[in-house]
C-alpha positions in Angstrom: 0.0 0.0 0.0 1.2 3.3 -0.8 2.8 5.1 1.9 0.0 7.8 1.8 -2.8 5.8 2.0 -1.9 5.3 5.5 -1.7 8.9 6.7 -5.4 10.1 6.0 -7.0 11.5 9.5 -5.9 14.8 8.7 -7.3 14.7 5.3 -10.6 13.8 6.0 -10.0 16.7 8.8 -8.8 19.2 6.1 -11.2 18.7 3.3 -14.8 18.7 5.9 -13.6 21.8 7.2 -12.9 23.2 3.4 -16.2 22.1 2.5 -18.0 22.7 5.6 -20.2 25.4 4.3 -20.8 23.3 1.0 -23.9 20.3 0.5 -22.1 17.2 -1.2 -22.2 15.8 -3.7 -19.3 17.7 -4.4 -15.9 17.0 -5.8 -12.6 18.7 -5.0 -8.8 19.4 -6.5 -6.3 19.5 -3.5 -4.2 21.7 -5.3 -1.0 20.9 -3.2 -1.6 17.8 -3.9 -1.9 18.7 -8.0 1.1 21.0 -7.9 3.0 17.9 -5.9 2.1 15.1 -8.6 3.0 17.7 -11.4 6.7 18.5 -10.1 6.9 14.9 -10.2 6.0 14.1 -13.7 8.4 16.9 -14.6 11.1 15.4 -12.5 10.7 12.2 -14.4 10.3 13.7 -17.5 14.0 14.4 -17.3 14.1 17.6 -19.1 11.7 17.0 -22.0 8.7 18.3 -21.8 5.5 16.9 -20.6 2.6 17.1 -22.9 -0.6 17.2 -21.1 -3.5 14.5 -21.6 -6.7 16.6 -21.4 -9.1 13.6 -21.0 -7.3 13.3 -17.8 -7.8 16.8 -16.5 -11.4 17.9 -18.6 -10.8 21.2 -17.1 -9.9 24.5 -18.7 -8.8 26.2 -15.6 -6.5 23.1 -14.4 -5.2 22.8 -17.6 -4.1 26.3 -17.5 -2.6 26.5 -14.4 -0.4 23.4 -15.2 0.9 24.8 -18.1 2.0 27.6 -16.8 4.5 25.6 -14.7 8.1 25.0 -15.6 8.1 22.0 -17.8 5.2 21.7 -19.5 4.3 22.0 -23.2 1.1 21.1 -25.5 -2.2 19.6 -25.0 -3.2 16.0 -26.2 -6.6 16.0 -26.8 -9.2 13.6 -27.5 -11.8 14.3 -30.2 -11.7 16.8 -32.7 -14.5 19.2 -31.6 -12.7 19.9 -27.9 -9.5 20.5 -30.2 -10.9 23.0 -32.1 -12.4 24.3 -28.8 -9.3 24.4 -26.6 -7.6 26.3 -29.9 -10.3 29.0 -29.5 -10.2 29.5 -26.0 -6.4 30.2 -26.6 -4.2 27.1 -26.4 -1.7 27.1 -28.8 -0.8 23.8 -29.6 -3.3 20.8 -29.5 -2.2 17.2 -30.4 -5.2 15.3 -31.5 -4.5 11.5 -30.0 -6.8 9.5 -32.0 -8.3 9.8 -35.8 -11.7 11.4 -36.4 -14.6 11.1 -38.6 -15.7 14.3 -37.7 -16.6 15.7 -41.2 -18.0 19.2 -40.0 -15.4 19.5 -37.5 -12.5 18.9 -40.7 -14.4 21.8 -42.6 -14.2 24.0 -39.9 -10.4 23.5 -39.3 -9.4 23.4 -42.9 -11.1 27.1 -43.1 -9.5 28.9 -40.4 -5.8 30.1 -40.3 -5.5 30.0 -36.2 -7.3 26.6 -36.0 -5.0 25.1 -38.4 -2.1 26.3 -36.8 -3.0 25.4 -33.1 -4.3 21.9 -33.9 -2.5 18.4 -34.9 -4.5 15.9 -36.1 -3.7 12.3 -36.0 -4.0 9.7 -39.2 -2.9 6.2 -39.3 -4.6 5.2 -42.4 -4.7 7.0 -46.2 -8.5 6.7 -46.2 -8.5 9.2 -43.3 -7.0 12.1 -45.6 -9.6 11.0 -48.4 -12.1 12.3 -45.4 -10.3 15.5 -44.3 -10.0 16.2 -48.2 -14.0 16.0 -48.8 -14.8 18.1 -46.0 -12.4 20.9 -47.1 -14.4 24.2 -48.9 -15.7 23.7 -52.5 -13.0 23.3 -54.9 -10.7 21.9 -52.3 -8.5 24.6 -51.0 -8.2 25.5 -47.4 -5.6 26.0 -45.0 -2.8 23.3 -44.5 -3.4 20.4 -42.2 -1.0 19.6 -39.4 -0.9 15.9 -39.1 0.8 13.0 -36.7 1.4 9.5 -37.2 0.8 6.6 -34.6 2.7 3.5 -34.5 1.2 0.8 -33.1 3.4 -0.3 -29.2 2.0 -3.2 -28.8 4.1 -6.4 -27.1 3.1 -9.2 -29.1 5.0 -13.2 -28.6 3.9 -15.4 -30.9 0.4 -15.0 -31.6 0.0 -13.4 -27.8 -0.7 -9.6 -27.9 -0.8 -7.2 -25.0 -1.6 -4.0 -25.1 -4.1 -1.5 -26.9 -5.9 -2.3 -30.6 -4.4 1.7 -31.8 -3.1 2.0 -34.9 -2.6 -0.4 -37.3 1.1 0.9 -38.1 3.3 -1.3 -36.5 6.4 -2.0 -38.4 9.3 1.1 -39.2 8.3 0.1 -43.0 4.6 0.8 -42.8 5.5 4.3 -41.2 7.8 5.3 -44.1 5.4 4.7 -46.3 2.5 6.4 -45.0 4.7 9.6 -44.5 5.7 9.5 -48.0 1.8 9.8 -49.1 1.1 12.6 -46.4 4.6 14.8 -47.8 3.2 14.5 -51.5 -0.1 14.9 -50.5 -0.9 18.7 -51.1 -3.1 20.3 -48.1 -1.0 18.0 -45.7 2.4 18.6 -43.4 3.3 15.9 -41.6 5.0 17.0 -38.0 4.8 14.6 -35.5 4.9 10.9 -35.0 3.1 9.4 -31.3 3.5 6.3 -29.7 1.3 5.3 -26.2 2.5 1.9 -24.9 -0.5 1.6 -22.5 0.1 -1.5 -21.7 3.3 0.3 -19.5 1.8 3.6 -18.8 -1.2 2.4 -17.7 -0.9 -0.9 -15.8 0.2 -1.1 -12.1 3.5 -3.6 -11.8 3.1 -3.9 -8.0 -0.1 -4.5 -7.1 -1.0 -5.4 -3.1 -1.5 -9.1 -2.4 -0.6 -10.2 -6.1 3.4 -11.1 -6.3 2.9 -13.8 -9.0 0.7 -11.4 -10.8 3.2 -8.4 -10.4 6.2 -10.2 -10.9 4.3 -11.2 -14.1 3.8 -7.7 -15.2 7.2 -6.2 -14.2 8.9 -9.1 -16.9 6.7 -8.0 -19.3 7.3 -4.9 -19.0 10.6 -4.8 -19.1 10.2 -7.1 -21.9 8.2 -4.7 -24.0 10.3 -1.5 -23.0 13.6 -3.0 -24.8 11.5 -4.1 -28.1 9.2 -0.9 -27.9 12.4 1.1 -28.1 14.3 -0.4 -30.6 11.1 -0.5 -33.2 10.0 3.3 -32.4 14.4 4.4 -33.0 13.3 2.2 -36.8 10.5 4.2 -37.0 11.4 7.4 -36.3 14.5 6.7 -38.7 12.4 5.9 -41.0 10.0 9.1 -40.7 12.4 11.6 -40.4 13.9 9.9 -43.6 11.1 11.3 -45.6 10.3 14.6 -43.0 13.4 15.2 -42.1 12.2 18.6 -40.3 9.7 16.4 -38.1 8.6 18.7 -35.0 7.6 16.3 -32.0 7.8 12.0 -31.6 5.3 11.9 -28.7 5.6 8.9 -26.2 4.5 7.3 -22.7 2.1 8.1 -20.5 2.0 9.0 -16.4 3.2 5.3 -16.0 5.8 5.0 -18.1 7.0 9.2 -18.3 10.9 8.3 -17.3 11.6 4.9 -19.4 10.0 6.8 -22.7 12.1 10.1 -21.5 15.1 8.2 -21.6 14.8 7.5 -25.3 17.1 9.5 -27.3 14.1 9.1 -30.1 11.9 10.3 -28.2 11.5 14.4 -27.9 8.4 14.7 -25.1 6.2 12.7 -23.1 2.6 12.4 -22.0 0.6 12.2 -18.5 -2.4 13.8 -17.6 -3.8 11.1 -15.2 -0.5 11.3 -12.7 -1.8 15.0 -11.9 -5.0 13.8 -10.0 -3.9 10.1 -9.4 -6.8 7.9 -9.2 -6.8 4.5 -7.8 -5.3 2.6 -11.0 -2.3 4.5 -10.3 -1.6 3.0 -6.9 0.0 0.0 -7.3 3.8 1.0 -9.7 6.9 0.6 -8.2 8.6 3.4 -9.7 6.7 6.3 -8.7 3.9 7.1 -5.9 1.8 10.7 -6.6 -0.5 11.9 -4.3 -4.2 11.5 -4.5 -5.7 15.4 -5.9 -8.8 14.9 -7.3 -11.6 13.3 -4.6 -15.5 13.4 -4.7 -17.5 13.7 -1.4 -21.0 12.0 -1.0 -23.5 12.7 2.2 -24.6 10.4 4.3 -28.5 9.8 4.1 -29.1 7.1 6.3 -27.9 4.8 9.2 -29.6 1.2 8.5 -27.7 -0.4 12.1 -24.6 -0.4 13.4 -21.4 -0.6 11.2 -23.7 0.5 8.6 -23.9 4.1 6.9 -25.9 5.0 3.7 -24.3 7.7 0.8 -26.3 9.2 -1.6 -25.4 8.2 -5.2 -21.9 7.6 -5.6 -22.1 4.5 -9.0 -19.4 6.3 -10.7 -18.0 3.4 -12.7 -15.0 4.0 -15.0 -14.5 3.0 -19.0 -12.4 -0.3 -19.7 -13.1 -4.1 -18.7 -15.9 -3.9 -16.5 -14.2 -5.1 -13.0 -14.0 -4.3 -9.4 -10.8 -2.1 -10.7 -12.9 0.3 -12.7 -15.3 1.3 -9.2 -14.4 4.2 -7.1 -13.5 3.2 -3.5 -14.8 4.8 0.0 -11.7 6.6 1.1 -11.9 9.1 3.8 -13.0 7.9 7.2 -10.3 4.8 6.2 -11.9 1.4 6.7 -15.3 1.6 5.0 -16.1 -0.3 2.3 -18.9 -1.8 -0.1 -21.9 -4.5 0.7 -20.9 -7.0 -1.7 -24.5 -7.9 -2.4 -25.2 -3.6 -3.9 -21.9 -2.1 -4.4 -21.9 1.8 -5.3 -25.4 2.4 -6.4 -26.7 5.1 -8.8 -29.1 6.4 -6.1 -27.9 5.1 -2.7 -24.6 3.5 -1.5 -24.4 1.1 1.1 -21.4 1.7 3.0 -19.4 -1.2 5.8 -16.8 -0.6 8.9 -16.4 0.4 11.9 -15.8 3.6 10.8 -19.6 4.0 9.7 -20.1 4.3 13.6 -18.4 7.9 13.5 -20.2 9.0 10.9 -24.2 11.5 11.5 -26.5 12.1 8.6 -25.1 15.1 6.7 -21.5 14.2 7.3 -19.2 14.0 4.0 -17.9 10.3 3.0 -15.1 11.4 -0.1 -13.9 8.4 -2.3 -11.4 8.2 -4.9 -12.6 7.6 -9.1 -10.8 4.7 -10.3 -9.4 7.2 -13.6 -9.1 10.4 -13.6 -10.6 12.8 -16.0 -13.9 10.7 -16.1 -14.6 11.6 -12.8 -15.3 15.5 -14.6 -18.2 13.7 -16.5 -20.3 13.9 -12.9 -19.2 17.1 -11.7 -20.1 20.6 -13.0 -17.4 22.2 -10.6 -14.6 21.4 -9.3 -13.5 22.9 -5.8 -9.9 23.8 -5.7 -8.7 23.3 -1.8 -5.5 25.2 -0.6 -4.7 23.7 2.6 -8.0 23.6 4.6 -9.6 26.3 2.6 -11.5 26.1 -1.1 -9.7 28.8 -2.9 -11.8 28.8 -6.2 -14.4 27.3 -8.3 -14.0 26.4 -11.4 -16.6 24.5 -14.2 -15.2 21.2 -15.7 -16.0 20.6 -19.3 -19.7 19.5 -17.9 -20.2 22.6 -16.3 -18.9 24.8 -19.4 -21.5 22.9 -21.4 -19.0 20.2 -22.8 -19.6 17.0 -23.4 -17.3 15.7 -26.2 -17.5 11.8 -25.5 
């Protein structure tokens, strides 16, 4: 268990008396915490910089504030339509992550100067620049279109694969080619090439009361790190060969930030979940953040001793659906679920000793399981300095947002 999972009295202290004037549900942003977990992504980062992963944040004004720290560069984004967004609300440079169909949205960027220049799109296929090309203005002119390649990082022995279905681009070969029809492809300028080994960045190699299971995923790991690197040096050989004046190769993920910055290929990284580490990020060996992000729910009822009722609080996360992907009861320490209801979407049954501390009206705060999806509940996050909320500020919900 991570060291400060143990220390949490004065946390549940801290944030009630924050939030004392406030009705929960609620969710908060210790912004120590935040500012903590982002010196430490930089830190690992090793002097590149770290391109933020706005799906993990899915909030303007956190977004903001952590790139105006030291270290930081660049948004990733995750559809098109909060791309173009973020580029008109100011940001200047916007990776687009994964390919989009988004026909209207392609119009749009082809026919403004400042859109085109702020946003990255990302293509792993030819048939994707047949769609930007029919949704450019009659005639097909328009403004030039940034664009990235992906290459697939998947681990794959024999006809075993782990890691994410992303591109299909996988060998250097397949990468050269597909830059060569972007460079002769007028209305296109190929800039960047990405690579997210999820499968690193994202999975916990030390996980409590698993050491076959760990000891599993550490091999592979380390497995998948030596043959990830040697195919994405091919690869970006084999781009640069074409686009010699290539501006970014984007790798890693919160996971993975300081085995991706050590690649000489490599020239920044990504994270956006290690800024309010959820629970999935618990269980690595080589780094331990702090918990920023937390959601309170009130207590409603007391069914009998040991026993304390919350409203709401069914906040499951996207991936395999698992006990993983469920937010867990945090602050008191020591409640948990009734395995026969689990976190309900109206009422939440809640187990411990601790439940005997706890009156109607009194704030339970749990941890989401991933991070920016927690924003998909919230209209407003409350940013907590200390024992004090400092600001409010509207996640992409609250600013009317809702881009997946």
């Amino acid at each position: 268990m991570p060291p400060y999972l143990t220390h949490t009295y004065g946390d549940k202290i801290r944030f009630d008396r924050a939030t004392a004037h406030l009705d929960a549900p609620l969710a908060v942003v210790d912004l120590q915490a935040f500012d903590a977990n982002a010196d430490d992504l930089v830190r690992r980062a090793q002097g590149k910089p770290v391109r933020v992963a706005s799906k993990s944040v899915r909030c303007r004004a956190l977004l903001e504030r952590v790139l105006a720290r030291d270290g930081f560069a660049g948004i990733m984004s995750f559809t098109l339509d909060e791309s173009l967004w973020l580029a008109r609300s100011g940001f200047p440079d916007v990776l687009l992550a994964y390919p989009s169909a988004d026909r209207a949205g392609f119009a749009e960027l082809a026919a403004d100067p400042k859109l085109a220049a702020a946003v990255t799109v990302m293509v792993d296929d030819p048939v994707q620049l047949d769609l930007i090309d029919a949704a450019r203005p009659a005639g097909g002119s328009g403004e030039e279109i940034r664009v990235c390649l992906e290459l697939d990082t998947s681990y794959r022995l024999g006809k075993v694969r782990v890691g994410a279905r992303r591109s299909p681009l996988r060998a250097p070969g397949q990468l050269g080619a597909l830059a060569r029809t972007v460079v002769r492809r007028p209305g296109f300028r190929l800039v960047g090439l990405m690579a997210y080994e999820g499968h690193v960045a994202g999975v916990g190699d030390e996980v409590a009361g698993k050491p076959v299971f760990s000891r599993a995923v550490q091999v592979m790991q380390a497995a998948a790190r030596r043959e990830l690197a040697r195919r994405r040096w091919e690869a970006v050989r084999a781009v640069r060969a074409v686009a010699p004046r290539l501006e970014f190769v984007n790798g890693g993920g919160t996971g993975s930030v300081q085995h991706t910055a050590a690649e000489a290929a490599v020239t920044e990284v990504a994270a956006g979940s290690g800024l309010y580490v959820p629970r999935l990020f618990d269980n690595f060996r080589s780094f331990s953040g702090r918990p920023a992000a937390l959601f309170a729910q009130p207590v409603v009822r007391r069914p009998g001793p040991g026993v304390v009722t919350v409203l709401g609080g069914g906040y499951p996360a996207s991936g395999v659906a698992g006990a993983d992907r469920l937010p867990v009861p945090y602050l008191p320490a020591g409640l948990r679920y009734d395995p026969q209801e689990g976190p309900g979407e109206v009422q939440t049954p809640l187990l411990g000793a601790a439940a005997d501390g706890l009156a109607i009206g009194d704030k339970v705060w749990f941890r989401h399981a991933k991070a920016g999806e927690l924003c998909e509940r919230f209209a407003q996050l409350r940013l907590v300095d200390g024992d004090r909320v400092v600001a409010t500020v509207p996640t992409y919900r609250g600013e009317g947002r809702t881009f997946l």
